[in-house]
C-alpha positions as CSV (number, residue, x, y, z in Angstrom):
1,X,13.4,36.3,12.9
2,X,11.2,37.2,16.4
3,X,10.0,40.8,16.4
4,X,9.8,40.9,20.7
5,X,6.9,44.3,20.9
6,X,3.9,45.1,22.7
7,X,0.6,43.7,22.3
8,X,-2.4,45.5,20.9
9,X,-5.6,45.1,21.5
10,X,-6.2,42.5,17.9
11,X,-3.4,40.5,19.2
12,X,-5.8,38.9,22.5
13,X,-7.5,36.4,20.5
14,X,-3.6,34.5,19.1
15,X,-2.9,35.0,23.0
16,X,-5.9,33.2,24.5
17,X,-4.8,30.5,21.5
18,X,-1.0,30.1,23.3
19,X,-2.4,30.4,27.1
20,X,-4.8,27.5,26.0
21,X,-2.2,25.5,24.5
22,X,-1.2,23.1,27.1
23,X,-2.9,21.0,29.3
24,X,-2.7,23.1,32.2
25,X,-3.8,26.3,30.3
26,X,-6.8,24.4,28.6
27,X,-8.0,23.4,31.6
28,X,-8.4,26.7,33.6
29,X,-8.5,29.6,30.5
30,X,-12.5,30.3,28.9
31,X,-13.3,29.7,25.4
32,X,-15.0,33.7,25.9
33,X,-12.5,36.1,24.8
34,X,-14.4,39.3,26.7
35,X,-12.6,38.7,30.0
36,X,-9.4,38.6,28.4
37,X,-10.2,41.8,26.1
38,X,-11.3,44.0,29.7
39,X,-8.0,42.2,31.2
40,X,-6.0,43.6,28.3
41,X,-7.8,47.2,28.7
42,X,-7.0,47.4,32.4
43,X,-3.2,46.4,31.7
44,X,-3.0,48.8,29.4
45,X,-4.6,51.4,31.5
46,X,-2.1,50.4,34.7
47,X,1.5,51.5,33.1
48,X,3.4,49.3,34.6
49,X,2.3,45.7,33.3
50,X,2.6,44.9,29.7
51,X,1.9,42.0,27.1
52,X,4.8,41.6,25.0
53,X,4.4,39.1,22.3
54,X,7.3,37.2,20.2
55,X,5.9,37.9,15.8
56,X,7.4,35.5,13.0
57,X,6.1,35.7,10.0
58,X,3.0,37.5,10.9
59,X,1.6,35.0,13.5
60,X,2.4,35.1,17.2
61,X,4.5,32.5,18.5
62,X,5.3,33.5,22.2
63,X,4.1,35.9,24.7
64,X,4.8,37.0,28.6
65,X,3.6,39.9,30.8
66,X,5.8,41.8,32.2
67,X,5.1,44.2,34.9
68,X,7.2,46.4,37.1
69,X,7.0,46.9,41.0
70,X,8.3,49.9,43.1
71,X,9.5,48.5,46.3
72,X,11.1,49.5,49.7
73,X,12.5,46.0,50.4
74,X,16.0,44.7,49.2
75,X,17.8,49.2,49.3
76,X,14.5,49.7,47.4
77,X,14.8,47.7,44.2
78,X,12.7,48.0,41.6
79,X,11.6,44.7,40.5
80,X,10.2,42.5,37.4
81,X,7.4,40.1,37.8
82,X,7.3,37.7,34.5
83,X,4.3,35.7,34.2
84,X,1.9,34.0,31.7
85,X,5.3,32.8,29.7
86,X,3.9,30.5,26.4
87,X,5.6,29.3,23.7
88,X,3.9,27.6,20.5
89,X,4.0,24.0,21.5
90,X,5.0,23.3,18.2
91,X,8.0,26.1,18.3
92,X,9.1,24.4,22.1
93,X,12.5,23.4,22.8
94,X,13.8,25.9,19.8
95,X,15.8,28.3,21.8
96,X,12.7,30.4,21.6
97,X,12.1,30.7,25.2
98,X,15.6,31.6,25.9
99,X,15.2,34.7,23.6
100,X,11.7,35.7,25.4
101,X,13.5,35.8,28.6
102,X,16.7,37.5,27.3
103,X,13.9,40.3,26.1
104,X,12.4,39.8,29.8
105,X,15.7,40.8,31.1
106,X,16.5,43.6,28.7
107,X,13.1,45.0,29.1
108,X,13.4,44.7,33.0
109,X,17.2,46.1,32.9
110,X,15.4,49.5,30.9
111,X,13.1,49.9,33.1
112,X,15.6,50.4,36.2
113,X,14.9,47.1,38.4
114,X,17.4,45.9,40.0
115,X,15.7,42.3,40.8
116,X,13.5,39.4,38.0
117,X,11.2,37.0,39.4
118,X,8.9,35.1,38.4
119,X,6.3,32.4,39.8
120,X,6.0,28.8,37.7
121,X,3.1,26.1,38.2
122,X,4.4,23.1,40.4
123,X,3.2,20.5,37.9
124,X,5.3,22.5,35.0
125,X,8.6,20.6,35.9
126,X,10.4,21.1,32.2
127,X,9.5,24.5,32.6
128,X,11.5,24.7,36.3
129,X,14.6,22.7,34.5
130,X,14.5,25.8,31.9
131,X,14.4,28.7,34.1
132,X,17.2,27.3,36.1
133,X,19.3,26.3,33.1
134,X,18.2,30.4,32.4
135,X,20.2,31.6,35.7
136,X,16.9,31.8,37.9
137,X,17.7,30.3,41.4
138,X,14.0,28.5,43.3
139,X,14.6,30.6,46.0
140,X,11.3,31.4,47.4
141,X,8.4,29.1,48.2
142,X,5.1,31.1,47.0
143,X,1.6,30.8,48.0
144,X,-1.8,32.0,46.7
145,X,-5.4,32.0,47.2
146,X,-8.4,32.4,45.3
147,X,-10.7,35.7,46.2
């Protein structure tokens, strides 16, 4: 059984271990756990954003943050921003994800939004076949740049 709860502060370093594990993730995370720890302090601090992490058996097998954003657009809706979703490569493709999201939702749906998004890496194709088979739609095109 998953135990979906909010991180704490000793759970960073088994986070760091699923953000890194992946191609993509191993490439762009740091070995140096100290960012991550001050990033962790500041979420905490905010109110809004959250680390959840999926527990079995002791060991941490999924994690996603999950923060909320007050809005005028769309009547006002509160909204859900998902991001960093991981899975345990080795636990992939085992209905886990389907359950983060579902506690995504639930989470969201408690908090009062009316609206979940959430922005996925173009090179993470599998990942864009799951969210859709989830009920997300690709209905935006999103851009970023580095500060």
């Amino acid at each position: 059984m998953i135990i979906w709860r909010l991180a704490k502060r000793d759970d960073v370093p088994q986070v760091l271990a699923l953000l890194t594990d992946d191609d993509l993730g191993a490439r762009r995370e740091s070995e140096d756990p100290r960012p991550y720890f001050a990033a962790f302090d500041a979420m905490t601090a905010e109110g809004n954003n959250h680390l959840i992490v999926g527990e079995q058996d002791g060991v941490i097998i999924a994690t996603y943050q999950l923060t909320f954003i007050s809005g005028l657009s769309l009547r006002a809706s509160r909204r859900a921003q998902v991001e960093s979703v991981r899975v345990a490569s080795t636990l992939r493709s085992a209905g886990i994800g389907s359950l983060l999201m579902a506690d995504a939702e639930a989470r969201a749906r408690a908090a009062g939004c009316g609206l979940i998004q959430l922005t996925t890496n173009r090179d993470r194709l599998r990942a864009h076949a799951f969210y859709e088979r989830q009920g997300y739609a690709p209905s935006h095109l999103g851009f970023k740049k580095p500060l």
